[in-house]
C-alpha positions as CSV (number, residue, x, y, z in Angstrom):
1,X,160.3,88.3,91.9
2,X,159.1,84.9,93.2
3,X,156.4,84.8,91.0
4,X,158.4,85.8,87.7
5,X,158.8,82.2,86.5
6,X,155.5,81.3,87.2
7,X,153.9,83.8,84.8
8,X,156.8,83.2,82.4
9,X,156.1,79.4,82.6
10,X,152.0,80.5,82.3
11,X,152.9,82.6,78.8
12,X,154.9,80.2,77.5
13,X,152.4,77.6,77.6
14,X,149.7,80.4,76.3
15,X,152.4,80.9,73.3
16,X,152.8,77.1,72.7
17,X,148.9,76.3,72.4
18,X,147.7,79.4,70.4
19,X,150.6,79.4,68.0
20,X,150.3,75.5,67.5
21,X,146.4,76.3,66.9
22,X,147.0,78.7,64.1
23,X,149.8,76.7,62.7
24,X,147.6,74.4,62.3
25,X,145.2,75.9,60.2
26,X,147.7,77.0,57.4
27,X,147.7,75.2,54.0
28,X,144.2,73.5,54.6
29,X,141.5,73.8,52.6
30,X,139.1,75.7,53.7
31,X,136.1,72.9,53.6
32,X,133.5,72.4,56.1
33,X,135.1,68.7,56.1
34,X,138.6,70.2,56.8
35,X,137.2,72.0,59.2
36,X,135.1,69.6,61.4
37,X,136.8,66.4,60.7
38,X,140.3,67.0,59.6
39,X,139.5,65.7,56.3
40,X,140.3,62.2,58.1
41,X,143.8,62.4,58.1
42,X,145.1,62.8,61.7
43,X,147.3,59.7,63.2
44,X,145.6,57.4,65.7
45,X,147.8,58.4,68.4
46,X,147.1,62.4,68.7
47,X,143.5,61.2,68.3
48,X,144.2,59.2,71.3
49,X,145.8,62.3,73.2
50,X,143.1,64.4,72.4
51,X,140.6,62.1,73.7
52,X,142.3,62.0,76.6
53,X,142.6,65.8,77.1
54,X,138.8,65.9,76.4
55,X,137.7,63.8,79.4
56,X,139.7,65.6,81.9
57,X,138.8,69.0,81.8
58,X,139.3,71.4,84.8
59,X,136.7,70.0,86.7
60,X,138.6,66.6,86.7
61,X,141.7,68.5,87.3
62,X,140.9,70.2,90.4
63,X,137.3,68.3,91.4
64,X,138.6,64.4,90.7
65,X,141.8,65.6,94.0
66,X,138.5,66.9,95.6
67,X,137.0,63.7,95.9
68,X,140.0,61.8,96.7
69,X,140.4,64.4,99.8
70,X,136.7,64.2,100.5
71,X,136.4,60.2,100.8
72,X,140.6,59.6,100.9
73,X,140.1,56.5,99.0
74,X,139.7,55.3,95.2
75,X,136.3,54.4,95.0
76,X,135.5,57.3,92.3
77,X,137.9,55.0,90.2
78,X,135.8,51.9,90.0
79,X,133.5,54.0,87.8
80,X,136.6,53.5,85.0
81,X,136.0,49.8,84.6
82,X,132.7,50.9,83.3
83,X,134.0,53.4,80.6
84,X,136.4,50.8,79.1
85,X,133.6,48.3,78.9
86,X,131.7,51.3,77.3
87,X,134.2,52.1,75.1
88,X,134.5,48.3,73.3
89,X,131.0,48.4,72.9
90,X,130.9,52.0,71.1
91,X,134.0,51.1,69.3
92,X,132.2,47.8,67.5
93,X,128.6,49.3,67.6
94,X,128.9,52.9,66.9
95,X,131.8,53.8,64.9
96,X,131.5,52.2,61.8
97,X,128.4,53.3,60.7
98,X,129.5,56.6,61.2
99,X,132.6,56.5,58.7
100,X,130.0,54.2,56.4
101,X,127.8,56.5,56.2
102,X,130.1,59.3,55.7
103,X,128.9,61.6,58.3
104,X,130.0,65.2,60.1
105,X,127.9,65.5,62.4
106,X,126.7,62.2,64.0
107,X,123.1,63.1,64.1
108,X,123.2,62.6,60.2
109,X,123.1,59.3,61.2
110,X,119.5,59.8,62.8
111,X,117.8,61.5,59.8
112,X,119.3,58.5,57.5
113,X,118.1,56.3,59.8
114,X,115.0,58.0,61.1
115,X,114.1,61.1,59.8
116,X,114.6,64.7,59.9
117,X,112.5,65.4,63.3
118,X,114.5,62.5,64.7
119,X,117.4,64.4,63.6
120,X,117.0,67.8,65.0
121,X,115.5,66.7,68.2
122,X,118.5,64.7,69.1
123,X,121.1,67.6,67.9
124,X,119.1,70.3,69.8
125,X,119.1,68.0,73.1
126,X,123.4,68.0,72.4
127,X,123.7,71.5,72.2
128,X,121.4,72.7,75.3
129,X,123.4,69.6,77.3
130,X,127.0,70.8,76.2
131,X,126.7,74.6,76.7
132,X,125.5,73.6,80.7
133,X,127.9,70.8,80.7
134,X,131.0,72.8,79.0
135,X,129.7,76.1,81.0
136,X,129.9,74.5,84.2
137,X,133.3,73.3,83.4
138,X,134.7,76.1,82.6
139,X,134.5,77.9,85.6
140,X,136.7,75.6,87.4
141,X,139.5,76.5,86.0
142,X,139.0,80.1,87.6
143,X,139.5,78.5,90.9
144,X,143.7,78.7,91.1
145,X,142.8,82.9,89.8
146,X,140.5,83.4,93.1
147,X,143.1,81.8,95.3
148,X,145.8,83.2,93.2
149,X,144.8,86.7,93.8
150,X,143.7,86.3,97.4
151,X,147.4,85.3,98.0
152,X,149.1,88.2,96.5
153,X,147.0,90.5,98.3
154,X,147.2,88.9,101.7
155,X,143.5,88.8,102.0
156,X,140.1,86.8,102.0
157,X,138.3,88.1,99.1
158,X,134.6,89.0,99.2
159,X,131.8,86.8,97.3
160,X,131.3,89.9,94.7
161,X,134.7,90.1,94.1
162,X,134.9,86.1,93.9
163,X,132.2,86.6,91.3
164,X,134.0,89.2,89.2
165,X,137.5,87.3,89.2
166,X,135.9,84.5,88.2
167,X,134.1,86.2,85.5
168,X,137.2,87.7,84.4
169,X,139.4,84.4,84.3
170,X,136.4,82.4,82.3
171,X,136.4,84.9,79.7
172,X,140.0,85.6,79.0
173,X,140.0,81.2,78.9
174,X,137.3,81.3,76.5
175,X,139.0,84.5,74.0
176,X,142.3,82.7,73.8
177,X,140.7,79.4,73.3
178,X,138.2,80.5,70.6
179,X,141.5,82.2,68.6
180,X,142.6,78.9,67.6
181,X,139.9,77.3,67.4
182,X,138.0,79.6,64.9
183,X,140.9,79.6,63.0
184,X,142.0,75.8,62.8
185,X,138.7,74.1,63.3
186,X,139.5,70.3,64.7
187,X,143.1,70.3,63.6
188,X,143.9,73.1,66.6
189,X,141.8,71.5,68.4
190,X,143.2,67.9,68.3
191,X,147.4,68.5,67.8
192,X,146.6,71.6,71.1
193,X,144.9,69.0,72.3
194,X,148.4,66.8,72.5
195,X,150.3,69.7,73.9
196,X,147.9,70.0,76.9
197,X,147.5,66.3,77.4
198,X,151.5,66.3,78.2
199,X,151.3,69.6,80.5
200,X,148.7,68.1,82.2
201,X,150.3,64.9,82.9
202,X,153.7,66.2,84.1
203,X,152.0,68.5,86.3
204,X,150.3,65.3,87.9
205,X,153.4,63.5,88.2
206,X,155.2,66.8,89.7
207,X,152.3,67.0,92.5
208,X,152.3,63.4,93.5
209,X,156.3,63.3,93.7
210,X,155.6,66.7,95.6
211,X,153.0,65.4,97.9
212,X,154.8,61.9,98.7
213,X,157.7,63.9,99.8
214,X,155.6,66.4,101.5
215,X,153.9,63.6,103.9
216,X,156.8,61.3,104.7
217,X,156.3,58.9,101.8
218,X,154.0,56.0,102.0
219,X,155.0,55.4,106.2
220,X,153.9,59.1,106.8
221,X,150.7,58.3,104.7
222,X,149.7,54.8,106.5
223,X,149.6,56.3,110.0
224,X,147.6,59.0,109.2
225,X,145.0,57.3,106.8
226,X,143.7,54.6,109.8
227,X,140.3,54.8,109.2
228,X,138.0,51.7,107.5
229,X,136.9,53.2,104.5
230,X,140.9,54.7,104.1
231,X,142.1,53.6,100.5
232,X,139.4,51.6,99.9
233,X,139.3,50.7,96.0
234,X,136.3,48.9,95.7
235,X,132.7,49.3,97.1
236,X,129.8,47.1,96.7
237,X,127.5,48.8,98.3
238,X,125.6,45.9,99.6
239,X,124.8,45.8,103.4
240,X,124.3,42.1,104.5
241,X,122.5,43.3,107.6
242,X,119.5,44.7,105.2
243,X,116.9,42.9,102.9
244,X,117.4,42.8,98.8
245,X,115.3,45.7,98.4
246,X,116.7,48.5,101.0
247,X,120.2,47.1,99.4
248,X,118.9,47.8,96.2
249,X,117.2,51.4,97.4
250,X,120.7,52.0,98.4
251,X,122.7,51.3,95.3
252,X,120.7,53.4,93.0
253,X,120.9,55.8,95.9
254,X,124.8,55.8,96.0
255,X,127.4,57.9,93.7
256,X,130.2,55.4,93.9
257,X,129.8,51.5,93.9
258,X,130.9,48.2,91.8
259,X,127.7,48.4,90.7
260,X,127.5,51.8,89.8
261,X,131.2,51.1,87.6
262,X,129.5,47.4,86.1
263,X,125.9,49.3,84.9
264,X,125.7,52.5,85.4
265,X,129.5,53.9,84.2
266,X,128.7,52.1,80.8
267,X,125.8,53.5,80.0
268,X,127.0,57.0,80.9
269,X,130.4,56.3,78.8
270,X,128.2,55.1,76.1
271,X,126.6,58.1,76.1
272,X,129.2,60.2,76.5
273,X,131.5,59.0,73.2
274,X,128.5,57.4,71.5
275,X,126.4,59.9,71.4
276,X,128.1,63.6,72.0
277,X,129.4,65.0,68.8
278,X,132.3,67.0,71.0
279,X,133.7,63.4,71.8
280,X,133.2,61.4,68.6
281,X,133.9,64.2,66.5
282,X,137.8,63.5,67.3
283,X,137.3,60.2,66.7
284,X,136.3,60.9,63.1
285,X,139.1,62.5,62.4
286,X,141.0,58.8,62.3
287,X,141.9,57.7,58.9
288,X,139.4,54.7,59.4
289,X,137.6,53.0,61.9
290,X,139.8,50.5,62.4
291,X,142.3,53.7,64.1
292,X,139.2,55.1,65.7
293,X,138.6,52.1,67.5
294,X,142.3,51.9,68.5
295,X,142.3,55.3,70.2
296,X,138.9,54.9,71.8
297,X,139.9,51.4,73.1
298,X,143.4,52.7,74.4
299,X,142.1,55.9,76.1
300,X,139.8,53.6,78.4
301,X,143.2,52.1,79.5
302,X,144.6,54.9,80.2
303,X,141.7,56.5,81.8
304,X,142.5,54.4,84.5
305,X,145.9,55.3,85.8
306,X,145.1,58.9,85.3
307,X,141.7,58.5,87.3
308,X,144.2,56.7,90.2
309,X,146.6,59.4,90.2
310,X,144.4,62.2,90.4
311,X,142.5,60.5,93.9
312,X,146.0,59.8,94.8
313,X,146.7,63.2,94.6
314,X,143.7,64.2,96.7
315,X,144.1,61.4,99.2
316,X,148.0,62.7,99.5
317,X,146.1,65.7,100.2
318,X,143.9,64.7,102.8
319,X,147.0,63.2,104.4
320,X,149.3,66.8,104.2
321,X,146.8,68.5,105.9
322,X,146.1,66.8,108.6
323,X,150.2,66.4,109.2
324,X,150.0,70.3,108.5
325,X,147.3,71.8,109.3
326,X,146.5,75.5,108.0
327,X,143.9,77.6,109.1
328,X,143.5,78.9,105.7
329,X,142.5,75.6,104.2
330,X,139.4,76.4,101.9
331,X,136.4,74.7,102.8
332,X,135.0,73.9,99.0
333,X,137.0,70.2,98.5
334,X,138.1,71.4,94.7
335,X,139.5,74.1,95.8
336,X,142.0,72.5,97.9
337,X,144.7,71.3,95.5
338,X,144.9,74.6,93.8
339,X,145.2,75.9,97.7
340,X,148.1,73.5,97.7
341,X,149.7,74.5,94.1
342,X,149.8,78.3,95.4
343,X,151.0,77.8,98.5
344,X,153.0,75.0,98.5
345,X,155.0,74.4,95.4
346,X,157.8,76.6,94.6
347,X,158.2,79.4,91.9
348,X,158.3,77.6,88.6
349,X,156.7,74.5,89.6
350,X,153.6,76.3,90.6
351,X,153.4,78.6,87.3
352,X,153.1,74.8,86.0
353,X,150.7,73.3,87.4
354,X,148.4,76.6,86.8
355,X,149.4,75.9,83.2
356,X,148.0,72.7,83.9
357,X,145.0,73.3,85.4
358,X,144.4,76.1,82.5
359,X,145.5,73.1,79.5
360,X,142.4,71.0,81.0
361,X,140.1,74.3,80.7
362,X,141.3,74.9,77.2
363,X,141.5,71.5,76.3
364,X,137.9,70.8,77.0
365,X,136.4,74.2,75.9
366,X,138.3,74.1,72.3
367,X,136.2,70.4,71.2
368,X,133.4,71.8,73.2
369,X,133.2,74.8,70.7
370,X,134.3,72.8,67.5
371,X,131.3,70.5,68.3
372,X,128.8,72.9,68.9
373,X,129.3,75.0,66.1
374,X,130.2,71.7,63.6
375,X,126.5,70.2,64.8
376,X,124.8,73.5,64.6
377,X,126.2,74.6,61.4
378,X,125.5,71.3,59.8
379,X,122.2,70.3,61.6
380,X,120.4,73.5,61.4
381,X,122.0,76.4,59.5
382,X,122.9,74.6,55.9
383,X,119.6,72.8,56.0
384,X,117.0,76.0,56.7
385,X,119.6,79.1,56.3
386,X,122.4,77.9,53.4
387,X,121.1,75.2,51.5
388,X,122.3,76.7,48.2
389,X,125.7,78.4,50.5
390,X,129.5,77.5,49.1
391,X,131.8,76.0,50.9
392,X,133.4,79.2,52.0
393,X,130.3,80.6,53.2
394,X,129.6,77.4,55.1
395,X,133.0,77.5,56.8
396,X,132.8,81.1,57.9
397,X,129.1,80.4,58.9
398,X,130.7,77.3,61.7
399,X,133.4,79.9,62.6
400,X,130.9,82.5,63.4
401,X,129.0,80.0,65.0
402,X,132.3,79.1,67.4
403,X,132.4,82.4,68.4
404,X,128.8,83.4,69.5
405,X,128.8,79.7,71.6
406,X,132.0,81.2,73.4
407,X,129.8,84.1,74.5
408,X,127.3,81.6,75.9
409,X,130.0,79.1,77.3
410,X,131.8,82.2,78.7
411,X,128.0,83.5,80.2
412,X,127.1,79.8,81.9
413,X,130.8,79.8,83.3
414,X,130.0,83.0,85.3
415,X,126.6,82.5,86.3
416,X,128.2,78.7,87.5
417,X,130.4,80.3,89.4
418,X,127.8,83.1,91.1
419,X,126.4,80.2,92.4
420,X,128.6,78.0,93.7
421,X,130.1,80.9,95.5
422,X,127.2,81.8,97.5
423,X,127.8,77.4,98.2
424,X,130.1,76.4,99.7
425,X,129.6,72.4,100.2
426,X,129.3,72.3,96.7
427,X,130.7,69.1,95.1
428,X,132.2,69.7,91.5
429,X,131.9,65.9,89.8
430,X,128.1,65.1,90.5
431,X,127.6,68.8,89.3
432,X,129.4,68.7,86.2
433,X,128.1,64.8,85.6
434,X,124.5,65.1,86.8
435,X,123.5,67.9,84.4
436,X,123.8,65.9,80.9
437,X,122.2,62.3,82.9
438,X,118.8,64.3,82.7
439,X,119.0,64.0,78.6
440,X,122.1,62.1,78.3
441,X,119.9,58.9,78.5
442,X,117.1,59.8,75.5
443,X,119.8,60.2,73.3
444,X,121.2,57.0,73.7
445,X,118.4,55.1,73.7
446,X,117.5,56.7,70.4
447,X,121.4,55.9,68.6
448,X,120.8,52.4,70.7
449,X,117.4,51.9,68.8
450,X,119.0,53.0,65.1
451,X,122.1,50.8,65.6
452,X,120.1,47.2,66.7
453,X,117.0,47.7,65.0
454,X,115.9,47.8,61.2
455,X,112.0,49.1,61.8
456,X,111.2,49.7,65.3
457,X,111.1,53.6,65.9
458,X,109.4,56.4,64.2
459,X,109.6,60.2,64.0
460,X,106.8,60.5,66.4
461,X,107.5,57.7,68.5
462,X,111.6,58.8,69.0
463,X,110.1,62.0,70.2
464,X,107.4,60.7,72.4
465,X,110.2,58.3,74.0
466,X,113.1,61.0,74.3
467,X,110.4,63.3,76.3
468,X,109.5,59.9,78.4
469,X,113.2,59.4,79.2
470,X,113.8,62.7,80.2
471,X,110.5,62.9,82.5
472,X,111.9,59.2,84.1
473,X,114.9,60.5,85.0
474,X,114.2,63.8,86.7
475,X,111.4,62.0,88.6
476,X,113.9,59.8,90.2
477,X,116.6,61.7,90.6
478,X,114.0,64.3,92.6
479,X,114.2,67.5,89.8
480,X,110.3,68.8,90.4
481,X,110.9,68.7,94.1
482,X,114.5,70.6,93.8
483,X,112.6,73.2,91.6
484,X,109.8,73.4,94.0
485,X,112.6,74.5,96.6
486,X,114.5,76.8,94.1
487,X,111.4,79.1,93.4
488,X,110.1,78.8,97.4
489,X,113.3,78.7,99.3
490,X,113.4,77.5,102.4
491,X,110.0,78.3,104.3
492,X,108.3,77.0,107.2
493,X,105.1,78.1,106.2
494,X,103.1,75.5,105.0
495,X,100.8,76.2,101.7
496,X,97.9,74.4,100.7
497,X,99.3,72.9,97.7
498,X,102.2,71.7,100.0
499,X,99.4,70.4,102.5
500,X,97.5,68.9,99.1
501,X,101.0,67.5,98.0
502,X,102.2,65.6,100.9
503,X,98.6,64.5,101.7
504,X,98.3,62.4,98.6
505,X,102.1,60.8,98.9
506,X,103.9,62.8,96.7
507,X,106.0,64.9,98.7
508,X,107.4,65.1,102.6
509,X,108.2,68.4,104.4
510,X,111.2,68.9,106.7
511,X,113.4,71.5,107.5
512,X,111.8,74.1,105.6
513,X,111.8,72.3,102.7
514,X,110.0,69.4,100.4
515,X,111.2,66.2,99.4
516,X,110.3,63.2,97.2
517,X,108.1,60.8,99.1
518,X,109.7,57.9,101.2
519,X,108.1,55.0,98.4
520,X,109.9,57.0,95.7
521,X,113.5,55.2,94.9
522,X,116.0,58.0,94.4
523,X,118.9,57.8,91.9
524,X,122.4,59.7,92.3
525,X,123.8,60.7,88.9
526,X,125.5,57.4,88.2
527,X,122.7,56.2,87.1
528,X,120.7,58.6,85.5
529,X,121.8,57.9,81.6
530,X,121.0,53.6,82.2
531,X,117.4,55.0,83.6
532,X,116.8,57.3,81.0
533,X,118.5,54.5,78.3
534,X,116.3,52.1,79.1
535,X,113.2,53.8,79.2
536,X,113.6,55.7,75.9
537,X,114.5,52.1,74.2
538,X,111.6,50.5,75.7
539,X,109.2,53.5,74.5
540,X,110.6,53.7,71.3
541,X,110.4,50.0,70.5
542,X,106.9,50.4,71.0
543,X,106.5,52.3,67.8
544,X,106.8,50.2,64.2
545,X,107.4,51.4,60.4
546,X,104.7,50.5,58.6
């Protein structure tokens, strides 16, 4: 009977958001327009919300507490003073063009500007990057389901079973989500959006109030949390002990840093709603630019409260445990605040905060679909399938479209979570934000080109540059070597290509496995989109309309 009000409180919020999706799709005109952009009609202020919702999916939810427990300080949240920098910059460089040039899918703009190859390049690298990126979300929201059903049955469940729950979990998520988004295109998607913005913030406040009470308040916290790097905000990263260079080896070499928040944040945030038609899509939905900007500018603000709260909740964490400590404790860091939610909170309260960890898996999975169907619909499909299609054909083209990227969402999800159950010291964030930084970058540089430029760049010299950024990026953050590992494993038996390798410089061998060579500076994901920015701009500059 205990867990009666949590499912209630779990269907009720399943009710609200699907029936608010469908809602919002009656009356409209059916309009590829409508559809994608809301005809341009929606109020600043749920465009805001559904930003907001947007950033933190499930991964932020459950991982963002994970790092917060892992370091049990708020360094993670310097990287916000970097988005909001980001965000004035996008706000006065990107979005006006956009509404002036009357686009749906940004990457219009690259064809106007460019060209065609530019064009589909650039809209092909989006939709490989968000179905990994969105995939790997997703199946963090599966997490609380695994822990969930290893409570009620009293027992550890086996890694083929974790597998097959989380399968099931990612694709009942991804059917209801789909529903409403099919059907009501970016309005469901932006006014659901609002709903699971405000879930997901009371369930924050209700864990933190929880947690402080839990620990003793802020005197139980403080004797427990004694250590030097203990609620530490800020991190420079520089050791005054070492030389410029070794400081600068370890900068670019470290996830969380003032410098990483001061360069490498803004370049990623840039990216990230400059760039990504699943973010700026929302933001064409304002009546005007001047509303855009206002939500864009004000969700940076607010990014940083909620980044605070959610490494206070994992420092709170941190702090619990080690006041209580419980055998059981999972050993994966994300999956220790849903640990906490299932066994900690009572009935009610915890069907809550499951809706809230499912409203940031929904959240981000409804604009992930709209997007990818919106920029594959009107990238490829009109121009090589429909050119001479209606606008009713067009609009049940993107719907179709919505659907068959759930199946592919729904298949990354799985295979995401196959893997990181067979490991276990898996870190969510650097996951989730290291997979776009390898392509992340091009794209940029290319927008960064058509935005300050009039002639520099041409169809063959974007592509030339967007490959060159790419190649940059996984040199220095170590890709061929990781690959190298992935399709040998862990061997002790040295080939002669290894011997050939690590002969010439370009690899070391240790512990069964190769690694970039020593000279080699290596990057951790902060960094990857400034890196691969900056070398596709350069590249690309290179190249002049005659």
């Amino acid at each position: 009977m205990s867990f009666f009000w949590d499912v209630l409180a779990i269907v009720a919020y399943f009710a609200l958001v699907i029936g608010t999706g469908l809602a919002s799709s009656r009356k409209r005109g059916r309009s590829m327009r409508e559809f994608s952009v809301g005809s341009r009609e929606l109020p600043w202020w749920a465009v805001l919300a559904s930003i907001v919702a947007a950033e933190l999916s499930a991964a932020t939810f459950l991982g963002t507490p994970g790092e917060g427990y892992h370091l049990r300080n708020f360094t993670y949240a310097q990287l916000a003073i970097g988005t909001v920098i980001a965000r004035i910059i996008v706000a006065y460089l990107f979005i006006r063009p956009f509404y002036d040039n009357n686009v749906v899918s940004i990457y219009e703009f690259l064809q106007i500007r460019f060209g065609k190859a530019t064009r589909n390049a650039a809209s092909a690298v989006f939709l490989v990057t968000r179905l990994l990126a969105s995939g790997t979300r997703l199946y963090v929201a599966a997490v609380v389901v695994v822990l969930g059903y290893e409570m009620v049955r009293g027992v550890t469940a086996s890694n083929e079973e974790r597998v097959w729950i989380y399968g099931g979990a990612v694709l009942l998520v991804t059917a209801l989500t789909t529903i409403y988004t099919a059907a009501g295109g970016i309005r469901a998607v932006v006014w659901t959006d609002v709903i699971q913005a405000t879930v997901m913030g009371g369930s924050v406040i209700f864990a933190l109030v929880s947690l402080w009470h839990g620990v003793g308040g802020w005197s139980g916290a403080k004797g427990v949390l004694t250590q030097p790097h203990d609620l530490q905000i800020f991190d420079s990263g520089i050791d005054h002990s070492q030389g410029i260079l070794a400081n600068a080896y370890n900068i670019l070499g470290s996830e969380y840093t003032l410098w990483a928040a001061l360069l490498g944040s803004v370049f990623t945030t840039m990216a990230t709603h400059g760039t990504d038609q699943d973010m700026v899509q929302r933001m064409l939905t304002a009546k005007d630019h001047h509303k855009s900007r206002l939500a864009l500018v004000l969700s940076g603000l607010v990014d940083i409260p909620v980044a605070m709260g959610f490494l206070l909740v994992g420092v709170l964490l941190a702090v619990f445990y080690q006041l209580h400590p419980d055998p059981h404790l999972p050993v994966k860091n994300p999956e220790v605040f849903a640990y906490y939610i299932l066994h900690s909170l009572p009935p009610g309260a915890r069907g809550l905060l499951i809706a809230g960890v499912l409203a940031t898996a929904m959240g981000s999975l409804s604009t992930a679909l709209n997007a990818l169907a919106t920029s594959f619909t009107e990238d490829f499909w009109v121009p090589y399938w429909g050119r001479d299609a209606d606008q009713h054909r067009i609009v049940r083209a993107v719907r179709w479209s919505t659907v068959v990227f759930a199946l592919l969402l729904a298949a990354v999800g799985t295979i995401t979570a196959a893997v990181v159950v067979y490991s276990p010291k898996a870190r969510i964030i650097p996951i989730v934000l290291g997979i776009f930084g390898y392509t992340y970058g091009s794209l940029l540089g290319i927008f960064l080109l058509g935005l300050t430029t009039k002639n520099r760049g041409t169809q063959t010299g974007n592509l030339i540059a967007m490959l060159a950024g790419f190649v940059a990026v996984s040199i220095w953050s170590g890709l061929p070597w990781d690959l190298i590992n992935a399709v040998r494993g862990q061997s002790y038996d040295i080939g002669s290509s290894v011997i050939w390798l690590a002969q010439h410089g370009l690899l070391k061998f240790a512990d069964g496995y190769v690694h970039p060579p020593d000279w080699l500076v290596q990057i951790e994901f902060p960094w990857r989109v400034m890196f691969g920015t900056l070398t596709t701009y350069a590249v690309a500059w290179c190249f002049k309309k005659k």
